[in-house]
N, C-alpha and C positions, 0 to 999 in steps of 0.2 A: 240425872247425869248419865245413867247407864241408857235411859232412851237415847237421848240426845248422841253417846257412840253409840248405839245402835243405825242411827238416822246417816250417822255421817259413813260405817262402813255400807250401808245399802246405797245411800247417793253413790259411794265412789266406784259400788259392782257396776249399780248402772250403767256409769260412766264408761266405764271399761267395755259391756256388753253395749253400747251403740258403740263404741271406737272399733271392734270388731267387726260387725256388723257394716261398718262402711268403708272396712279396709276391705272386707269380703267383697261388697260389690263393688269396689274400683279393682278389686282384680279380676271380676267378671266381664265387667262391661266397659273400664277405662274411664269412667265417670257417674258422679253422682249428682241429683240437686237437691239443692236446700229445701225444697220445697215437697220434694217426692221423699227425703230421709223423714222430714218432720212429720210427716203422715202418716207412713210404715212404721217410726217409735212411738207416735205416739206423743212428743213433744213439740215445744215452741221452735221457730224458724230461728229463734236466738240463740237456744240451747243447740243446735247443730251448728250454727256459725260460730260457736264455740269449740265445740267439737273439732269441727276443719280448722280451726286455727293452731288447735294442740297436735291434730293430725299433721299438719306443715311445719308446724313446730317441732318435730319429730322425724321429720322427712320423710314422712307415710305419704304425704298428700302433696297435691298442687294446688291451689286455690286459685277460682277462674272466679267469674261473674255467676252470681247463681249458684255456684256450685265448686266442686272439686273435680279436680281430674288426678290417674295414677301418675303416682310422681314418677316409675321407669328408674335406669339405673342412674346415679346422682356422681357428680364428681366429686372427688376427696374433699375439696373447696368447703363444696356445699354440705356434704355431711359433718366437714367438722365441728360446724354450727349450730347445729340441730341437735336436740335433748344433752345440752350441757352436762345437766344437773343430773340425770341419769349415769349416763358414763364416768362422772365423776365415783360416785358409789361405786360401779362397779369395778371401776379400778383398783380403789382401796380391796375391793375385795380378792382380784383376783391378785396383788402384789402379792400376800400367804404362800400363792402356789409357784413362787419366781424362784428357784435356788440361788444361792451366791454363786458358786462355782460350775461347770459344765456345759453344755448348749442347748438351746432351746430355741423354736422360731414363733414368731409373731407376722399375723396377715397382713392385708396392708390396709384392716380397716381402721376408721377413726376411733372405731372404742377400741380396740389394744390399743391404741397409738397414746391414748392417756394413761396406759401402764405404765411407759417411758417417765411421767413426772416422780412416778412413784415407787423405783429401784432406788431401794440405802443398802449398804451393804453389802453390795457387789466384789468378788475379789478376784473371780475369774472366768465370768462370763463369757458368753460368745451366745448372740444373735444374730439368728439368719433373718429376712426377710424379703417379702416380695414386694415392700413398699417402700417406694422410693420417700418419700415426707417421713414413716417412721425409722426411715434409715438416717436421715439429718436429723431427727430429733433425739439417736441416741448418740452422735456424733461427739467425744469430748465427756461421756460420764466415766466416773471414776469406776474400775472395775470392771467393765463391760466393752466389748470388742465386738462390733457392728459388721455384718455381711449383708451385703445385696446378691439375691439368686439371679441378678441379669435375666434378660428375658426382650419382650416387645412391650413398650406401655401403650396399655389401654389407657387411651383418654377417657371413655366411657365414667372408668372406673378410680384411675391412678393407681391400679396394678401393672407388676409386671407379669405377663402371662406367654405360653406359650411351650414349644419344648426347650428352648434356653432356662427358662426359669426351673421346669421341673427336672432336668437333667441336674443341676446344680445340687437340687433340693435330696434327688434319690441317693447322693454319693454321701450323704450325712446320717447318723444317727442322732435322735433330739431325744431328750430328756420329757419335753413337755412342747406342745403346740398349742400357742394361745389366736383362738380364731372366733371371729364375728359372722354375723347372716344378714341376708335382706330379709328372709322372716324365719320361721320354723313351723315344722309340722310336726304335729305328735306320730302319726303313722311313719314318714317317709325321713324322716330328720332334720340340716341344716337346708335351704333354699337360699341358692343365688341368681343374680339379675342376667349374666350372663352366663355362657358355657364353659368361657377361657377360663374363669375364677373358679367356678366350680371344680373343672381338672385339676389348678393349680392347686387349690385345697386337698384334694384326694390325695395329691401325689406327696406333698408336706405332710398330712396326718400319717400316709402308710409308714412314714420312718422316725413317728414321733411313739415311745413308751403312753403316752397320756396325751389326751386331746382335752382340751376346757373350751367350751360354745359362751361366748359372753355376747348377749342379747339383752336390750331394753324391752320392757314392756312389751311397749308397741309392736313387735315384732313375731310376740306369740299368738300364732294360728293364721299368722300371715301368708302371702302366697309373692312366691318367685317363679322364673321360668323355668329354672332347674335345680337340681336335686344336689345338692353338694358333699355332705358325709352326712353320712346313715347313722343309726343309732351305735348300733353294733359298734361303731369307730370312736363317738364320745363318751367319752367317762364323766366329765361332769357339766352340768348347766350354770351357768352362773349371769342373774338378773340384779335389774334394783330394786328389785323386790323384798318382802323379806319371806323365805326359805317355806311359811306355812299359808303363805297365798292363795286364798283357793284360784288366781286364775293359773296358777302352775299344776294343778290336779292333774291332766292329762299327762302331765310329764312325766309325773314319779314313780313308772313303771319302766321308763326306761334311760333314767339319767340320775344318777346322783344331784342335787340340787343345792346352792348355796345362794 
């Protein structure tokens, strides 16, 4: 029995260590093939056509003929689709850090956006945000009192971004910022797909007491175009992981982790 967990925690590093490895090179080169990954790991053309499928499945990846390509930045649509089951967990988890009473903002990614299911107890909230969808979805719950920071929407993205947004943002003090990535870096911090989102983020975390990073999996040691908030700025990481993971090693020097 103890072999047999042993067998299945070394398949699943594996697994993780090609999912890296070919999030690395679609952000090197913009594509990979099935042909040229299975050579480089070391495995069958099938075990990578599995790989890209969990990679798309996740919104890491595009998948072409042959191969994948980087999937670039994804509209709200499309990411609210991809790794369900992850964002789910991480919701439960980060609900702990929601207070009942005071204000707080949330980004306008699809993993906050699952926090919304999971506010009880609400008595006198007030959420800002820059997402027009997480702004309808806290519309009408009991306790909680919804703000949108206006701004320009990014199609790209379904943020509102710009200096309407962050003007809005700077005139609040927030209890807690609850924010999401296109990947993260242990060196440099959160990474996002474009510039405008990045800013916005910056300018939300500088008036938030507490910042919480909630990232899937997939998205550690990823790569975006730019640099969004630094470590210095987050206080905790929170995955669907569980907390002694060794792919979260790199982190836990400079994030509280849950």
């Amino acid at each position: 029995m103890q072999a047999q967990r042993s067998a299945m925690v070394q398949g699943t590093l594996a697994s993780e260590a090609r999912h890296r490895w070919i999030a690395e090179r679609l952000a090197a080169a913009g594509e990979v093939t099935i042909a040229d990954a299975a050579a480089e790991l070391g495995v069958s053309e099938m075990t990578i056509r599995r790989d890209l499928a969990e990679l798309e499945h996740r919104g890491a990846a595009r998948r072409v003929r042959g191969g994948a390509q980087a999937a670039g930045p994804q509209t709200f649509a499309a990411r609210r689709h991809t790794a369900g089951r992850a964002k789910a967990r991480i919701a439960s988890k980060l609900a702990a850090f929601v207070p009942a009473t005071g204000m707080v903002a949330f980004d306008a990614s699809s993993t906050v956006m699952r926090l919304a299911a999971e506010l009880e107890g609400a008595r006198g909230l007030t959420i800002l945000t820059n997402g027009p969808d997480t702004f309808s979805a806290l519309q009408g719950m009991p306790g909680i009192t919804p703000l949108l920071t206006g701004g320009q929407l990014d199609m790209r993205t379904g943020s509102l971004v710009g200096p309407l947004a962050g003007r809005s943002a700077s005139q609040l003090t927030l209890q807690a910022f609850f924010a999401s990535a296109a990947a993260t870096d242990p060196r440099f911090g959160s990474l996002e797909e474009t510039l405008d989102d990045a800013d916005a983020k910056r300018i939300i975390a500088a008036r938030a007491e507490r910042v919480i990073l909630a990232v899937d999996a997939s998205k550690l040691g990823g790569r975006a175009a730019a640099v969004g908030l630094e470590w210095d700025q987050i206080d905790t990481l929170v995955t669907d992981l569980d907390p002694t993971h060794q792919a979260l090693e790199p982190y836990r020097d400079v994030a509280h982790i849950i």
